[in-house]
C-alpha positions as CSV (number, residue, x, y, z in Angstrom):
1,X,-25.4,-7.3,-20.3
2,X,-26.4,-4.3,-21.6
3,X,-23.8,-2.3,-24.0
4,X,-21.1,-0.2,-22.4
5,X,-20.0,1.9,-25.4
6,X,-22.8,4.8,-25.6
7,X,-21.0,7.9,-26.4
8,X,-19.8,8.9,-29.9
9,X,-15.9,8.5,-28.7
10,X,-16.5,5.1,-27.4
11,X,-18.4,3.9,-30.3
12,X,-15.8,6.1,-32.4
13,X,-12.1,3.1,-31.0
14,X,-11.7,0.8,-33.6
15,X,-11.1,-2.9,-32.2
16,X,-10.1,-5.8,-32.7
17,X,-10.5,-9.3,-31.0
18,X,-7.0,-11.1,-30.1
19,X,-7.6,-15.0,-31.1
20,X,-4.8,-15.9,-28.5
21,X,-7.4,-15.3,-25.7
22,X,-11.0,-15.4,-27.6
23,X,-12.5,-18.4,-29.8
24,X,-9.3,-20.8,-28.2
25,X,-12.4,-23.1,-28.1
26,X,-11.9,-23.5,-32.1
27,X,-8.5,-24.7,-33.8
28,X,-6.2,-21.4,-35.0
29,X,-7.6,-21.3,-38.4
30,X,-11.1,-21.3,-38.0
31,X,-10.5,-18.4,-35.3
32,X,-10.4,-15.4,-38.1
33,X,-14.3,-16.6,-39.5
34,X,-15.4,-16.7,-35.8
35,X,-14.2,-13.4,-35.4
36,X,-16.4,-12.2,-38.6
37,X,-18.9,-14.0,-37.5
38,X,-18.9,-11.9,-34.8
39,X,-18.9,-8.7,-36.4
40,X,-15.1,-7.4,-36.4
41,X,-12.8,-7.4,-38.9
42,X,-9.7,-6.8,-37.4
43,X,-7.9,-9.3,-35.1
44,X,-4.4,-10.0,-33.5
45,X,-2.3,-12.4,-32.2
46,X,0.3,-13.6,-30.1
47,X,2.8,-16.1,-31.4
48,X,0.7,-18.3,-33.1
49,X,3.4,-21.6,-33.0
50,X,4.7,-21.7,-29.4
51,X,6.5,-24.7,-30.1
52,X,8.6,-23.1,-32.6
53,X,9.8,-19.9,-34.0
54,X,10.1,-21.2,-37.1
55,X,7.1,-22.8,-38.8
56,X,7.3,-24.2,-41.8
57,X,5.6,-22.0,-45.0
58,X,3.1,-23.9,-45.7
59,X,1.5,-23.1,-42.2
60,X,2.2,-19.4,-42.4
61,X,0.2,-19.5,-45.9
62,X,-2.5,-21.6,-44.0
63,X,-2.7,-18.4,-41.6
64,X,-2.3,-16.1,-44.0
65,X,-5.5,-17.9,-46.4
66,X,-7.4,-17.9,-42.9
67,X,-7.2,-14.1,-42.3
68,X,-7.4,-13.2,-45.8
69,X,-10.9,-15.8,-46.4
70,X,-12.9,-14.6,-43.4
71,X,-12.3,-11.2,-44.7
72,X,-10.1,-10.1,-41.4
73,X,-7.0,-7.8,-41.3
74,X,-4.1,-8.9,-38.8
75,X,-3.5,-5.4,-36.9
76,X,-0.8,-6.9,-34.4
77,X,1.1,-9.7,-33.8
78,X,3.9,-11.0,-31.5
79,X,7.2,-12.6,-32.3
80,X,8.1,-15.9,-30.8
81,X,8.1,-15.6,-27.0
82,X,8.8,-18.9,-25.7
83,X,5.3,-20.7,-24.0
84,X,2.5,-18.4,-23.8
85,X,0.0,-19.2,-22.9
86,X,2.4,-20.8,-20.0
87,X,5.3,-20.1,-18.0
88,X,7.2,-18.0,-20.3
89,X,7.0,-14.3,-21.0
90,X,9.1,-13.6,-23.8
91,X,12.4,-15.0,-24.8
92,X,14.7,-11.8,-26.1
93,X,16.3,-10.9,-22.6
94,X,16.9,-15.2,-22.1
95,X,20.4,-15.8,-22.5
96,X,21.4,-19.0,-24.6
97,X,18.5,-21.2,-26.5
98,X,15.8,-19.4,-26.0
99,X,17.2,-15.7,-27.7
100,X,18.8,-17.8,-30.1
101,X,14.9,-18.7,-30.9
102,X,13.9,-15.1,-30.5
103,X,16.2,-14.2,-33.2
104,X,15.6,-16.6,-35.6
105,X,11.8,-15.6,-35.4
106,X,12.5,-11.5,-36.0
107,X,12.8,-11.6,-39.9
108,X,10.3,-14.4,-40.2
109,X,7.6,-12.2,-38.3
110,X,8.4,-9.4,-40.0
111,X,8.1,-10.8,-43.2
112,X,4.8,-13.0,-42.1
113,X,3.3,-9.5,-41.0
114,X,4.1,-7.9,-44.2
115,X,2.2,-10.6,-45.9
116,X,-0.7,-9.8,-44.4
117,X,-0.1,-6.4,-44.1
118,X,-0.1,-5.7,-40.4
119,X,2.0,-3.1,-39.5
120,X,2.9,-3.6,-35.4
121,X,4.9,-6.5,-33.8
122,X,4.6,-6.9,-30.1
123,X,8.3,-8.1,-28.5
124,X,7.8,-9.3,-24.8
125,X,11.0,-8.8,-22.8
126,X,11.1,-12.5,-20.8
127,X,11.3,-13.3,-17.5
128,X,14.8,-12.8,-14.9
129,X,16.4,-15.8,-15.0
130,X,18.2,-17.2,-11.8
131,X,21.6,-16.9,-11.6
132,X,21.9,-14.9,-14.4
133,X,22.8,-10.6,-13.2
134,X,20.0,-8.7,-14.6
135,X,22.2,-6.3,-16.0
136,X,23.7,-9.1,-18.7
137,X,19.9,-9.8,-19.3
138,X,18.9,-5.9,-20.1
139,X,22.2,-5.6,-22.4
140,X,20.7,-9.0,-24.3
141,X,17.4,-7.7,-24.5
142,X,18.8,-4.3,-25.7
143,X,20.7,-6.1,-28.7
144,X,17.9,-8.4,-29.9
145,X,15.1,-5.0,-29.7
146,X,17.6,-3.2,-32.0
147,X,17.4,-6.2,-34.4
148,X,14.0,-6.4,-34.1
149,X,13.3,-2.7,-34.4
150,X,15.1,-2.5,-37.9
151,X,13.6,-5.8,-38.7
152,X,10.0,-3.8,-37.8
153,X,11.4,-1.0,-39.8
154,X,12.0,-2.8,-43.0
155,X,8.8,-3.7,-43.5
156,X,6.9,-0.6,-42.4
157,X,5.7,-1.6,-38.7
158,X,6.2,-0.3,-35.2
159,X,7.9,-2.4,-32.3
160,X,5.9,-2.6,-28.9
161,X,6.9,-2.6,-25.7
162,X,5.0,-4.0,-23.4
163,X,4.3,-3.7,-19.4
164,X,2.7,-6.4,-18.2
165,X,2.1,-7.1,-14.0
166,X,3.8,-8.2,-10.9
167,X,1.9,-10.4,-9.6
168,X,0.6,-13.2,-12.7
169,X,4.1,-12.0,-14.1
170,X,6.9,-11.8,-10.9
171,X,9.7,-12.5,-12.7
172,X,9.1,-10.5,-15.8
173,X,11.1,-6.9,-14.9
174,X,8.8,-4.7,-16.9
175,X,5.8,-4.3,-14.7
176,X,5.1,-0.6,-14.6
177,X,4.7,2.6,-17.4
178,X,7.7,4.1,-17.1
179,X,10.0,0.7,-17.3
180,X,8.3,-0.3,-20.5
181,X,8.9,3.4,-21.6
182,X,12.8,3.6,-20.8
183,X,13.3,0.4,-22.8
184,X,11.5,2.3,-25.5
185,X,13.5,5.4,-25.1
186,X,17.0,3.0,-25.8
187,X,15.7,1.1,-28.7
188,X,15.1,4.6,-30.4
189,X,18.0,6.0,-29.2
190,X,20.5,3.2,-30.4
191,X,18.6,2.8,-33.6
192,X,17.4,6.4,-34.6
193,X,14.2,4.9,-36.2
194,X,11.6,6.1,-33.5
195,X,9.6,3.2,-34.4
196,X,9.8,1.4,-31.0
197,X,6.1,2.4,-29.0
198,X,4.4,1.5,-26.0
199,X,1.7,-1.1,-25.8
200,X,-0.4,0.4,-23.4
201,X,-2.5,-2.9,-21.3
202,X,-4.9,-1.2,-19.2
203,X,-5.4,-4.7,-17.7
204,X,-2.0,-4.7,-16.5
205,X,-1.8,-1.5,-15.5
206,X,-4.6,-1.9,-13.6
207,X,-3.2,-5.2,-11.9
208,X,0.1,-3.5,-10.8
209,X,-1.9,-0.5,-9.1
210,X,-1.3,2.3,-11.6
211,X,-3.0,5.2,-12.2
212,X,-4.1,4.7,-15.5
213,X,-5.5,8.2,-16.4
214,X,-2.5,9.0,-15.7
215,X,-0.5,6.7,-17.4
216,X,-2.5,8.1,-20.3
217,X,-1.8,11.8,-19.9
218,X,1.4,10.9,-19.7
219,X,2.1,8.5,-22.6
220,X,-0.2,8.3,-25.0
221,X,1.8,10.1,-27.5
222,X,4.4,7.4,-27.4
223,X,1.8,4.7,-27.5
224,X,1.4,2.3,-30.3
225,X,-1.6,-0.3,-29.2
226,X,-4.0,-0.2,-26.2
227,X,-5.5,-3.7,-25.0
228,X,-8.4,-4.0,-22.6
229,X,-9.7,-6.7,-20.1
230,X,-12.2,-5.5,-17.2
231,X,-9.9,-6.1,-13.5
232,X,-10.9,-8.6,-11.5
233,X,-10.4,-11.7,-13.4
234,X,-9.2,-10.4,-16.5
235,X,-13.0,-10.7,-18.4
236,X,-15.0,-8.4,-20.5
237,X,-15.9,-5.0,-19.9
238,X,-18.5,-4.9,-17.5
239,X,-17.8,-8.1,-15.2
240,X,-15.0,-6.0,-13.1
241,X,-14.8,-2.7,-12.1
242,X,-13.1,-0.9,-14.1
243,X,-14.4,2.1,-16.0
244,X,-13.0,1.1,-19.1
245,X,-15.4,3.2,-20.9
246,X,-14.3,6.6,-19.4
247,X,-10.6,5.6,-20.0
248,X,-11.4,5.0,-23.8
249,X,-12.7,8.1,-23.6
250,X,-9.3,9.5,-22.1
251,X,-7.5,8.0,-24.7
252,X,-9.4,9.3,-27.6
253,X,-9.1,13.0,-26.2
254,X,-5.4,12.5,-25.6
255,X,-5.0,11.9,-29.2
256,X,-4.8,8.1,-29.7
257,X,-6.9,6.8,-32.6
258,X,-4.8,3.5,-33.1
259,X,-6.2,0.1,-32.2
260,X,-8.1,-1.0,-29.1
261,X,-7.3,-5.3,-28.5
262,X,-9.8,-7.2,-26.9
263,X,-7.7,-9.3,-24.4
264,X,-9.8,-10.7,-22.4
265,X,-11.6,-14.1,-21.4
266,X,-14.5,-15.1,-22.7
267,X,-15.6,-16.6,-18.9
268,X,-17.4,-19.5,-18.8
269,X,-19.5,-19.4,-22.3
270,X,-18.4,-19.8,-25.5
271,X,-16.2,-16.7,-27.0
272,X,-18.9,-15.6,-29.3
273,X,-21.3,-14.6,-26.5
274,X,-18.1,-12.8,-24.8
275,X,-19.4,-9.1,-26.7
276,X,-22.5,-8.1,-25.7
277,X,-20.8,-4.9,-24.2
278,X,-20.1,-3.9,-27.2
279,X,-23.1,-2.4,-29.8
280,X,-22.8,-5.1,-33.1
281,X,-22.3,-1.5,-35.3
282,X,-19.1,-0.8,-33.3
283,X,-17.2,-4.0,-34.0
284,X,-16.1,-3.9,-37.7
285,X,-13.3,-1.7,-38.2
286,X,-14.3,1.8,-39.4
């Protein structure tokens, strides 16, 4: 595949490769030296420890020796949101165990991330739950944000919001722009922080039939991370059909110069070969 990124803006985004997604072929600690390998040097990740939203501190210092060895800054990460990859899409809005988790995670993310020195955590809202009236769900969710936000705060990071879509995620209520945005608007409102921003998925978007030049006009003032996956089939730029370079391009002249994710699959090859799209000068973080 010949490279996508041509023009000075494109080659201008700085990016960084989400090992949630990419190099899943190679246990979690060798996945920050693929990365270099590749050519980047900034990364990001969901929760790394599904299983629990406490690990114990000897693996977050395994992590933490991993980033810091292959020379890679962590640039985003997510707090504890249940199974993912899997069934689950957060666990903040989930009444009973599962916020109970969400909340024991916040301070331990937040002081994981300052470790490292990333400065945005990524809090996925969770999925309705039957039986449960959605408005007891939103004022849960609304709670555990706050606490998140401050948490975020403390330690000099921004909390995302995220949208993700309808139909891989029909239970999750937060599946368009402006949702994701008025659960923004009343984190910063009940906390008076302003550090709660949108993560804007162009995948996503994309997914649940948005305009997303639009959805950039609109919002990219209140955005805090972009991530990018070509639509169909979720894959790297260039195997769908979006023009993922023109809405780079869109971004950048709307004022966004934060990160660009690569959240994509790697298809069937191994995750290293997954970036020919993208020139080998435009990968490490400028």
């Amino acid at each position: 595949m010949a490279p996508l990124l041509t023009n000075k803006r494109g080659m201008d985004q700085r990016f960084d490769v989400n090992l949630s997604i990419l190099f899943t072929e190679l246990p979690l600690l060798e996945r920050p030296a693929a990365a270099a390998a590749a050519g980047f040097t900034a990364v990001e990740l969901w929760w790394p420890w599904p299983e629990t939203p406490t690990p114990g501190p000897g693996e977050l210092a395994a992590l933490k020796q991993a980033l810091e060895e292959a020379g890679t800054q962590l640039v985003g990460l997510n707090f504890y949101a249940g199974r993912l990859p899997g069934p689950d899409r957060g666990a903040l809005s989930v009444p009973g165990e599962e916020s109970d988790r969400f909340r024991a995670n916040i301070d331990l993310a937040a002081d994981f991330a300052a470790s490292v020195g990333c400065t945005a955590l990524n809090a996925l809202y969770g999925n309705r739950v039957d039986g449960v009236d959605p408005a007891v769900q939103d004022e849960l969710a609304l709670e555990n944000l706050v606490t998140a936000a401050r948490a975020a705060d403390r330690v000099g990071a921004i909390l995302l919001i995220e949208t993700l879509n309808e139909p891989e995620s029909p239970r999750y209520p937060l599946v368009s722009a402006p949702s994701a945005i008025e659960v923004v608007d009343k984190v910063n409102a009940a906390t008076g922080l302003g550090n709660a921003k949108f993560l804007l998925d162009i995948y996503h978007l994309s997914m649940n039939g948005e305009d997303v030049s639009q959805v950039i006009k609109a919002y990219a003032d209140r955005t805090g991370h972009v991530q990018i996956a070509d639509n169909p089939g979720r894959g790297a730029p260039g195997t769908g059909s979006l023009p993922l370079e023109q809405l780079l391009d869109e971004l950048r002249k709307a004022g966004y110069d934060g990160w660009v994710g690569l959240e994509y699959k790697p298809g069937d090859r191994p995750s290293a070969d997954a970036f020919d799209w993208l020139p080998a000068e435009a990968r490490a973080a400028r």
